[in-house]
LOGU-135002 format. One record per residue (C-alpha): residue in one letter; x, y, z. Coordinates in steps of 0.5 Angstrom, whole numbers, plus 500, padded with zeros to 3 digits. Each point is the difference from the previous one (the first is absolute). Example, Ala and Ser with C-alpha at 12.3 -4.5 7.8 and 13.67 -1.06 7.14 Angstrom:
# LOGU-135002
a525491516
s502507498
***
This chain:
# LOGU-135002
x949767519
x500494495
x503502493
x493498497
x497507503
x502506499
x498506504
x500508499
x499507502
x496504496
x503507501
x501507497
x506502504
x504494503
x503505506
x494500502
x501499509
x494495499
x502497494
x507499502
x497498507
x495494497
x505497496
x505500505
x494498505
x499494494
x508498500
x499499507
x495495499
x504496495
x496503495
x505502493
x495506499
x503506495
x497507498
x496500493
x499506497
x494503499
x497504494
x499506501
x494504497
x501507505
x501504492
x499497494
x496494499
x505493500
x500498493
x497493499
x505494498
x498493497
x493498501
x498505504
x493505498
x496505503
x492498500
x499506500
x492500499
x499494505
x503504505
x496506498
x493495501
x502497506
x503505504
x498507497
x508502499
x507497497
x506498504
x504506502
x509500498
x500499508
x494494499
x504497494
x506500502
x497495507
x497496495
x507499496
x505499505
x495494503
x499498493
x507500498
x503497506
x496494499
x501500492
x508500503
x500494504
x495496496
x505501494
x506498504
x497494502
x499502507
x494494503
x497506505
x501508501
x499503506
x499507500
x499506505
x500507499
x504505503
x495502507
x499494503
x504496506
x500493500
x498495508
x505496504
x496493496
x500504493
x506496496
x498493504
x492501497
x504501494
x503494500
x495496502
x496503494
x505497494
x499493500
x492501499
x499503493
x494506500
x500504496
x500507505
x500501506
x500507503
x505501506
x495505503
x494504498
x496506501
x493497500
x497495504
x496495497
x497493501
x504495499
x501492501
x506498505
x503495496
x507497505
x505503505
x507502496
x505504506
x498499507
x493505501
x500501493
x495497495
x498500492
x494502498
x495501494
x496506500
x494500495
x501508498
x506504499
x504502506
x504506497
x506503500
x507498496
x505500506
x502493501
x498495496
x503493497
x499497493
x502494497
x501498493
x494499498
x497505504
x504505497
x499498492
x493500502
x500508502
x505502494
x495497496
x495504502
x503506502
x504503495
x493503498
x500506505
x495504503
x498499507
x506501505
x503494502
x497498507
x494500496
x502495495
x502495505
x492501504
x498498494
x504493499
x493497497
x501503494
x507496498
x498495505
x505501505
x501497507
x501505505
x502498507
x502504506
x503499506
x496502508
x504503504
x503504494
x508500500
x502506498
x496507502
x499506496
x504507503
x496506501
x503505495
x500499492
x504495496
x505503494
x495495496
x494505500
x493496499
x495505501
x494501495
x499507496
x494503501
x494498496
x502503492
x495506498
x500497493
x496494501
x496499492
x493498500
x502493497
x504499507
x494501504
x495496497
x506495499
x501499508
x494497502
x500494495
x508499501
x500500508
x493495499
x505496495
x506501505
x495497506
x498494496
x507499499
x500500508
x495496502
x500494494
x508499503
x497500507
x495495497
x505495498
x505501504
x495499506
x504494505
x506505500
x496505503
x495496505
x500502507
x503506499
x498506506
x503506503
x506500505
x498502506
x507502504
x505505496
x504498495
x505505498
x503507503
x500504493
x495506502
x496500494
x498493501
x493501500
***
């Protein structure tokens, strides 16, 4: 692995059977991968640090309820593990949660993405979107441009700019991580994802837990007349980036043989 990119596990038990298998798995394709810790929000909520901030409000209008400590504590090692290899000068940051193996070809896509300086590009994902076929990378593989978000933060790489972009952007929190880089038009971010994926998902839960709390009973009425203007204003937001960035997205279609191995890809 070049010294220009780093790559880290994000996990909340190291000795974890997968874990220690992925990163060995990782070494194995010449990859210098290591464990980063994950912040855990089990208990108490993580304590914010820096810029960090809870939009609270926002995220009462847009989704009906706040992150969990299990939801936060996702978001903050996502964040914190860019924030880290940003302020260490790192050019890319790869990154992959703990539930996750990687494909024979995972390290050579890998390589082959450092040379062309995009912003994102997603490993694997769990939606299946239309997209543009750009270019070839490692024999069978092929990067593309999905005009929608794909979901889903188990394996992705950032470079520079990239991550200066969703640092910017996601100190103000309040959505689960996934869902702030779906909505890359809202901090221009370039996403790119790789077909077929390099990395699948395992069946059983990742240490990072990700998953939404149920809808708060405690919704005031200014959050429900609130939400159709913010979600109109949000969908602008979406078409007018699409609009101006029209020729990136043209000749985008669905694909039509499989993709990837993760179950919940769909």
């Amino acid at each position: 692995m070049p010294n220009n990119c780093l790559c880290w596990v994000i996990s909340l038990n190291p000795k974890a059977e997968n874990t220690e298998k992925l990163i060995k798995d990782l070494h194995a394709q010449g990859i210098n991968a290591e464990v980063f810790p994950a912040i855990d929000g089990r208990g108490n909520a993580p304590v914010l640090e820096g810029g960090e901030r809870l939009r609270n409000s926002l995220a009462m209008v847009r989704h009906g309820k706040c992150l969990t400590g299990s939801e936060l504590g996702c978001y903050l090692s996502h964040l914190r593990a860019v924030k880290k290899a940003y302020a260490q000068g790192s050019e890319y940051v790869c990154l992959l949660e703990d539930d996750v193996i990687i494909e024979p070809k995972f390290a050579e896509v890998l390589h082959s993405l450092l040379s062309k300086q995009l912003d994102m590009v997603r490993l694997m994902s769990l939606r299946l979107r239309r997209r543009r076929v750009l270019e070839p990378l490692a024999e069978g593989h092929y990067l593309v441009r999905p005009d929608r978000g794909g979901l889903g933060t188990q394996s992705y790489l950032l470079n520079r700019l990239g991550m200066k972009k969703f640092i910017d952007h996601a100190e103000g929190i309040y959505e689960p991580i996934d869902k702030v880089f779906d909505h890359f038009f809202l901090f221009d971010l370039r996403v790119f994802s790789v077909e077929p994926h390099v990395a699948q998902e395992l069946v059983h839960e990742s240490s990072v837990a990700k998953l939404w709390s149920e809808p708060a009973s405690d919704m005031k009425l200014w959050h429900r007349l609130a939400y159709h203007p913010v979600k109109l204003w949000f969908s602008l937001r979406r078409h007018v980036y699409r609009l101006r960035h029209r020729a990136e997205f043209a000749g985008a279609f669905m694909p039509d043989k499989h993709i990837g191995k993760t179950g919940r890809l769909r």
